[in-house]
Each structure stands twice: as C-alpha cells, then as structure tokens.
C-alpha positions in Angstrom: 19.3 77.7 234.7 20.4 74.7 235.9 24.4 74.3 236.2 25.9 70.6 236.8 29.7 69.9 237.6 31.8 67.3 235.7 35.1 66.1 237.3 37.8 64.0 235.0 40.7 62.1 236.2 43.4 63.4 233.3 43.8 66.0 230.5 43.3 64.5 227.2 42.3 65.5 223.6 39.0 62.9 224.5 38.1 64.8 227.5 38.6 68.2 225.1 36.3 66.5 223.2 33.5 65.2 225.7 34.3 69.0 227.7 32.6 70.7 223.8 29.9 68.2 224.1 28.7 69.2 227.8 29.3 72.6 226.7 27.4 72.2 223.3 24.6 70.6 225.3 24.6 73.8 227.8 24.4 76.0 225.5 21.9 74.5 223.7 19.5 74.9 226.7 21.2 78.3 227.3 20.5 80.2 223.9 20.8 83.2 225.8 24.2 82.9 226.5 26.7 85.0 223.9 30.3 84.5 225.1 32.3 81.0 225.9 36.0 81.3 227.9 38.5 78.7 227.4 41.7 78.4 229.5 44.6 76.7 227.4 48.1 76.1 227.9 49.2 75.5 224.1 46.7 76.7 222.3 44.8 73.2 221.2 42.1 73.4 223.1 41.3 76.7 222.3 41.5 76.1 218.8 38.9 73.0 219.2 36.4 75.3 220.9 36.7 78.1 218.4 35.6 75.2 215.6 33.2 73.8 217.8 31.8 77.0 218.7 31.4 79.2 215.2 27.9 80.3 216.3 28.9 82.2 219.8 32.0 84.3 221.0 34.9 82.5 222.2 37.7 83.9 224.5 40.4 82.0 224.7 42.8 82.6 228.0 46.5 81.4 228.6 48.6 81.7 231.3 52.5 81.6 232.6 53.6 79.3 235.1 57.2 80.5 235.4 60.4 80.8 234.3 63.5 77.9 234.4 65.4 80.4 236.0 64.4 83.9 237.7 63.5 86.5 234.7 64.5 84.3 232.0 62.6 82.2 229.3 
C-alpha cells in the first residue's frame, strides 16, 4: 500500500472536492478497504463524502471547540 500526503493552504468546498478525488483514487487502488472517517465541523463535508462514497462505510466525526463563556452554549 502505498500512502502519499497532500497539504492545502485553506479550507474550501474545492479542496472538499479535490480531498473525495484523492480519496476516490485511494480507494480505488485500495479495494480492500471497507470504512472512510471524515472529520467536519458543520456537517458539509461529511455530507459530500457520504454521496461520494455510497459504495463503502462512512463515519463521519465532529468535534467541540468551546463554549463563549464557561459551561454555556
């Protein structure tokens, strides 16, 4: 298995976009491979790679970064 890293400058719906292409392309040589984790912060691009991704399991993650004020939302 051969594993390549792809840096990009900003977060964008065109780098969601060229992100399911690397990944389409990984899989593609990776048949083997079952489950694909996505972190997202609203939801968007976890949503793309649940389209984009139909034929494999997708787990979709989230995460808090805080609260305005101690304990409150």
């Amino acid at each position: 298995m051969k594993i390549e890293t792809f840096h990009f400058d900003e977060a964008s719906r065109e780098v969601t976009d060229q992100v399911i292409s690397l990944v389409r392309k990984f899989l593609d040589d990776n048949s083997e491979i079952e489950y694909v984790v996505v972190a997202t912060t609203e939801g968007a691009t976890g949503v793309a790679f649940a389209h984009a991704f139909k034929d494999r399991k997708v787990i979709v993650v989230s995460h808090q970064t805080g609260f305005a004020k101690p304990n409150e939302n």
